[in-house]
Structures are given as structure tokens and as C-alpha cells.
C-alpha positions as CSV (number, residue, x, y, z in Angstrom):
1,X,127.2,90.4,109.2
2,X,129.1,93.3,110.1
3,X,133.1,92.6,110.6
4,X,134.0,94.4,113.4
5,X,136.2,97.8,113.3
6,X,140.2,97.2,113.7
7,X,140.0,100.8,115.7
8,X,137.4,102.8,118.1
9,X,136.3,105.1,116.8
10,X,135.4,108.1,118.8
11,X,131.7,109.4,117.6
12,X,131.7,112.5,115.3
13,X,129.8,115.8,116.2
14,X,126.6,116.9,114.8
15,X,125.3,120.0,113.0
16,X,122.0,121.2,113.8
17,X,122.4,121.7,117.7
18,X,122.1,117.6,117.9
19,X,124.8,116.5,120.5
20,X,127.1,113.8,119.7
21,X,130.0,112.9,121.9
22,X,130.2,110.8,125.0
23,X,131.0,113.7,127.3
24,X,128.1,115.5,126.6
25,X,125.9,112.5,128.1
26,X,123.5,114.4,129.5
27,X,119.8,113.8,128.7
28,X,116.6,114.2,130.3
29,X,116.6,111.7,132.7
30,X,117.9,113.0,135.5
31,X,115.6,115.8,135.0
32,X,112.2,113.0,134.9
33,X,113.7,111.4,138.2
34,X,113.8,114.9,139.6
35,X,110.1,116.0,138.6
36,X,109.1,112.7,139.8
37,X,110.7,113.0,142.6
38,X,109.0,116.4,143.9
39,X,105.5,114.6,143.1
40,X,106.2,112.0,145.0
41,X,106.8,114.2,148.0
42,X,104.2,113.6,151.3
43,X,101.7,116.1,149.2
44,X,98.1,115.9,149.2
45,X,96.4,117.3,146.5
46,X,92.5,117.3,146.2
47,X,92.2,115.0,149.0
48,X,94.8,112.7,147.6
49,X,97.9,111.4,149.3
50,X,100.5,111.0,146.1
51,X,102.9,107.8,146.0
52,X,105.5,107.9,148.0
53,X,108.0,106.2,145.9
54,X,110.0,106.9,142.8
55,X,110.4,105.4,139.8
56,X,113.5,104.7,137.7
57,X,112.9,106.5,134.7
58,X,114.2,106.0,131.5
59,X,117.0,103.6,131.2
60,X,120.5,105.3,130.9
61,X,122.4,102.1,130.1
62,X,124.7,102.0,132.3
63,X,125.7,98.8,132.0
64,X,126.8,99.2,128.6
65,X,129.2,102.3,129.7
66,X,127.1,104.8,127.4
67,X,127.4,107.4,130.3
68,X,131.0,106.4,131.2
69,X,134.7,107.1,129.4
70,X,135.4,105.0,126.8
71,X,138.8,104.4,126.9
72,X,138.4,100.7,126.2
73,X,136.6,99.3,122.8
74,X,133.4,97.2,124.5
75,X,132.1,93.5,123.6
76,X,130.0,93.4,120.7
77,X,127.3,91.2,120.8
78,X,125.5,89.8,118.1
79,X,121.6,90.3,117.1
80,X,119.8,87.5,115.3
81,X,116.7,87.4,113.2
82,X,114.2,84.9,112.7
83,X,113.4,83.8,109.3
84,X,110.7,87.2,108.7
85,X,114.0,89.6,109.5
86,X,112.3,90.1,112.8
87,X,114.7,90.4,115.7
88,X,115.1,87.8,118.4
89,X,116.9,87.3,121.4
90,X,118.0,88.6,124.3
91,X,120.9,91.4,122.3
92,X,117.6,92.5,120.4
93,X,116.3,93.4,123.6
94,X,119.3,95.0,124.6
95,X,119.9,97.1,121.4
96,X,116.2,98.3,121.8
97,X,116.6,99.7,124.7
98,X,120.0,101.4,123.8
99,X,118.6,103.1,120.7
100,X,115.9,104.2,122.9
101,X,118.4,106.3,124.8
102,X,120.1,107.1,122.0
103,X,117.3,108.6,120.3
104,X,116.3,110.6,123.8
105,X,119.9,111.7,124.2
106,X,120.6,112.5,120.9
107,X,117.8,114.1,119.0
108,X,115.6,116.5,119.8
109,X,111.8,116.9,120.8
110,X,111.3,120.0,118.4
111,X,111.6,117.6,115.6
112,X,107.7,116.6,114.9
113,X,108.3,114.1,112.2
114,X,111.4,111.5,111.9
115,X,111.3,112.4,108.6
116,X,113.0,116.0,109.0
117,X,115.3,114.7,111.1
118,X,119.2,115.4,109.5
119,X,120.4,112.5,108.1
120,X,123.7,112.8,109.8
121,X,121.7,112.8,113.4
122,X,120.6,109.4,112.0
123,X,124.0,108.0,110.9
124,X,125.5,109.4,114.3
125,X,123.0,107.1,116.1
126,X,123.6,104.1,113.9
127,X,127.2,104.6,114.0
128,X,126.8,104.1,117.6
129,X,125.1,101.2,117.7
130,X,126.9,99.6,115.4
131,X,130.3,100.0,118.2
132,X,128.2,97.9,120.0
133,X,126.3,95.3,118.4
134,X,127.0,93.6,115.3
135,X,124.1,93.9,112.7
136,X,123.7,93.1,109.4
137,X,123.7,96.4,107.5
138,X,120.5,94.9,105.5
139,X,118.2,96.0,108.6
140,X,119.3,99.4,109.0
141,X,116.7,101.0,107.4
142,X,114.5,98.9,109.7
143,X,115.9,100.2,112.6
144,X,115.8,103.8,111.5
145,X,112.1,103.3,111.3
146,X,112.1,102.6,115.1
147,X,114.2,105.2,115.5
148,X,111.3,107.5,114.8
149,X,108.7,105.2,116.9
150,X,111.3,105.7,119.7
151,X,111.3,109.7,119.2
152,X,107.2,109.9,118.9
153,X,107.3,107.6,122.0
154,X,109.8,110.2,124.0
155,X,107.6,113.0,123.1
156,X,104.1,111.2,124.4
157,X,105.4,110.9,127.5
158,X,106.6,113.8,128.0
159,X,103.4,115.5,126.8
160,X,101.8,113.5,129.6
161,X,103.3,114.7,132.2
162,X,103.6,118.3,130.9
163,X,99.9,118.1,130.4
164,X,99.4,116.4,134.3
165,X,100.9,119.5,135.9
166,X,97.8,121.7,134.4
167,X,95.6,122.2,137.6
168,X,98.7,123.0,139.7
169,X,99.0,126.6,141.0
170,X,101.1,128.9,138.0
171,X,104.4,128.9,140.4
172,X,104.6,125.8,141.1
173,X,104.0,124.7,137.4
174,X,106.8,127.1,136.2
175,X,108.9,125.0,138.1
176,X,107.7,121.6,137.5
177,X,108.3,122.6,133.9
178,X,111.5,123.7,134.0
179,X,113.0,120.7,135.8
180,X,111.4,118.6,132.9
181,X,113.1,120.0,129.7
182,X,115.6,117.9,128.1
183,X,118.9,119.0,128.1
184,X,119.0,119.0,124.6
185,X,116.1,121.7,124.1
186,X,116.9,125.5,123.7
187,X,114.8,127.5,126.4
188,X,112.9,128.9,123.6
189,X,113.0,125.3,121.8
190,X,111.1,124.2,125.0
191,X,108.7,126.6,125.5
192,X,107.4,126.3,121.9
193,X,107.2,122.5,122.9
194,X,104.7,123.1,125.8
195,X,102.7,126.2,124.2
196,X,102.2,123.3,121.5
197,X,101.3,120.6,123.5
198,X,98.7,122.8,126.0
199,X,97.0,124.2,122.6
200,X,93.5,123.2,122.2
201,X,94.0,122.0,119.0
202,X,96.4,119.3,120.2
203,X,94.8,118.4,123.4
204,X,91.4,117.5,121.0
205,X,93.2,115.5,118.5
206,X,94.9,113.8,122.2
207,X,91.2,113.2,123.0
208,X,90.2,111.8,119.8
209,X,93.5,109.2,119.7
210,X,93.0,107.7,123.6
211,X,89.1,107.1,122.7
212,X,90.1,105.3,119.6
213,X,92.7,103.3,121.9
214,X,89.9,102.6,124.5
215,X,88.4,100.5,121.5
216,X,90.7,98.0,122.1
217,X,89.4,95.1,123.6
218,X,92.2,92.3,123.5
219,X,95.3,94.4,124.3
220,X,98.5,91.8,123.9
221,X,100.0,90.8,127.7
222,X,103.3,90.8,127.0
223,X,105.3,94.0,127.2
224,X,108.1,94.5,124.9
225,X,108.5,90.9,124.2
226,X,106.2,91.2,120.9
227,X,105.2,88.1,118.7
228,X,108.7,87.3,117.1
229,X,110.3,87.1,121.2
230,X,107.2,85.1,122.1
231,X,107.4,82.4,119.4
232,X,111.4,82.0,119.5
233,X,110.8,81.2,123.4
234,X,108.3,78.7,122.2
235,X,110.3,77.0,120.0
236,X,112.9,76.9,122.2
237,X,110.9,75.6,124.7
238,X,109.2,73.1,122.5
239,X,112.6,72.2,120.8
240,X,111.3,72.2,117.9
241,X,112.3,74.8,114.5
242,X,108.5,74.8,112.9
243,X,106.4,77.8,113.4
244,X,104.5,78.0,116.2
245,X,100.2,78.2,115.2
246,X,99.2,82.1,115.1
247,X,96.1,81.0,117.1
248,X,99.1,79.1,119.9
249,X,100.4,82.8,119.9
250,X,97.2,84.7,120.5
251,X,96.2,82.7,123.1
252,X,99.4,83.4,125.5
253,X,99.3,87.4,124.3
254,X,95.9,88.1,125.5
255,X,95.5,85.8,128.3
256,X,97.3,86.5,131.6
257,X,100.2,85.6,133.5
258,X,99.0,82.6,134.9
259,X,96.9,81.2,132.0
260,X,100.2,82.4,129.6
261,X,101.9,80.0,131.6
262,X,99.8,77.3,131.3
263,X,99.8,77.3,127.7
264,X,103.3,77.3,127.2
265,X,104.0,74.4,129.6
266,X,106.1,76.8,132.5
């Protein structure tokens, strides 16, 4: 495991445009709530009365103090792995969803591939993490990996709701757009983004990909919890340390709430 640092450290600045400290906390999330927001005004639009609520957006963390002063070092906690290195427990959870900020706030959308990402963006994130939770440095290459799920994920969504604001009137979507860029896109960066996404090349290959995702016929029920989550909660459950049956695991991921339930003996 890795022993904890006798000083905090504050987190080093980036080349490459990729921001870095604390006080420059700003991200795109503010900017989702906002476009969000002005769609879920009392608008009807082809005979359609939008929701009239609005959703939370990306996480910020908050509760970790990732958009607050750190004057103080924070608690560490510590995440465990079962024994196939997967991660389990509820700081696993917790770490997922910070380097899922992290990766939002801290690199860019005009990077296309993780791979071309500068390494020191990468070390900057990890750095950060590891101020926070204690990880064996023997999974850090597994967590740079979902670093770049994390970034691909960022960009789908994005592309989805630049690519929902297509039938609105040009105004209107000039200024939909704007309030959606990331604060840590150029202008120009950003406008490349969105003359990438709205090419017809990209919106066929979009086509092809949700048609091949529409040939899925057991999707899993259970969120972010994945497979590992599911069969520590079973074993904990069953107080028992023997795996739990891959068929025993299936059965609660594909069936629903109720039935899931069932099954494990809630």
C-alpha cells in the first residue's frame, strides 16, 4: 500500500493548456446545469411540453473539498481489491466518481484518443488521487485505463446533447452551444469539437454503433455496481469468502429490482 505523504502537497501546473490547480476549479458543469436548465423551461416544441425539472449533472465532489481551499490535508481512505485486482467497496465507488471529475476538469475534449494525452496530464490526475485515497501503486496503470473510458464517456455525452440541439432555430442553437463548452476548451478548440461531431461522417459511424448496442438483449441491471461490487455484497451477505456461481451473478444482473432481491435474500 501507499504510506501516506508527511506534507501536502499542493498539485503542480500543467503544460499543454491542461489546468491543474485547485483554484482554477472550474469545469463544465455548471455550464451542463445551465443548458439544462434553459431546456427545461415551460417550452413547447413540436407539440411537446419539455420536463420541467432539472437534473444534477455531473458530480463536482463536493464533499471531498475538490472545489474548496485546501488548507487542511483530507482523510484518506483506503480502496480494496478482491482477489482478481478488481476494486471493491464503497472508497472504489468514491474514487470512481472523483477521477471522473478529475478527468472532465482536467483534460480536455480535443484529445480524441487517451493515448495522446501528455503524460504529465496523467501523472497530475494520479497525483491527485493519490492525496486522497490510498492505492496500491500496482493498479495504476489500471486506473489510467479508465482514465480514458472516463474521457471517451465525457465526450459521448456531450456529443449528445450537442447533436439534440440540431432542429432548433440557428440563434437559439448558437447559444445553446455556447453555454455548453467546457471551460477548459479554446473557442476555436470548441468549435472544431462541434464541426466534428455534426459531420456526416461521424453522425454515420454514431448510427452504426447505437444499432450495434440495440443488439443487446440482456443489458446488466445494476448501474455502476459491476460484477466484482455485486459478488462482494453477496459474500458479505452470505458470510461466506467462496466465490459466488457466475450463473448466481447473472441471474441478479439481468433480472430486476424486485426479482434481484429475491435472489439475494433482501
Amino acid at each position: 500500500m501507499v504510506e501516506e505523504a508527511e506534507e501536502y502537497e499542493e498539485e503542480p501546473e500543467l503544460e499543454n493548456g491542461v489546468a491543474a490547480e485547485d483554484k482554477e476549479m472550474e469545469n463544465d458543469t455548471e455550464n451542463d446545469i445551465t443548458a439544462n436548465g434553459n431546456e427545461t423551461r415551460d417550452e413547447v416544441v413540436e407539440g411537446k411540453e419539455k420536463r420541467k425539472y432539472v437534473p444534477c449533472g455531473p458530480t463536482q465532489m463536493a464533499s471531498l473539498g475538490l472545489t474548496e481551499d485546501k488548507s487542511q490535508k483530507p482523510d484518506k481512505a483506503t480502496v480494496s481489491f478482491n482477489n482478481k485486482d478488481q476494486p471493491i467497496g464503497d472508497p472504489s465507488v468514491q474514487l470512481a466518481s472523483v477521477l471522473g471529475f478529475l478527468v472532465r476538469r482536467n483534460i480536455p475534449l480535443t484529445f480524441k484518443d487517451w493515448r495522446t494525452v501528455p503524460k504529465e496530464a496523467k501523472a497530475n490526475v494520479w497525483k491527485i488521487i493519490m492525496m486522497r485515497f490510498i492505492v496500491d501503486d500496482f493498479y495504476k496503470d489500471y486506473y489510467y485505463g479508465k482514465m480514458g473510458c472516463y474521457l471517451k464517456e465525457s465526450g459521448s455525452r456531450k456529443t449528445g446533447k450537442i447533436l439534440a440541439l440540431d432542429e432548433l432555430e440557428e440563434l437559439e442553437r448558437e447559444k445553446r452551444l455556447k453555454a455548453l463548452k467546457p471551460q477548459n476548451m479554446s473557442d476555436n478548440e470548441w468549435e472544431e469539437f462541434v464541426k466534428n461531431v455534426c459531420s456526416e461522417e461521424f453522425k454515420a459511424k454514431r448510427l452504426q454503433m447505437q444499432e450495434i448496442r440495440q443488439q443487446h438483449s440482456t443489458p446488466h441491471t445494476i448501474s455502476r455496481k459491476g460484477y466484482a461490487r455485486l459478488e462482494a455484497e453477496m459474500q458479505n451477505k452470505q458470510n461466506t469468502a467462496e466465490e459466488i456461481d457466475r450463473v448466481e451473478l447473472w441471474k441478479v444482473v439481468t433480472n430486476r429490482r424486485r426479482e434481484r432481491n429475491h435472489i439475494m435474500g433482501c
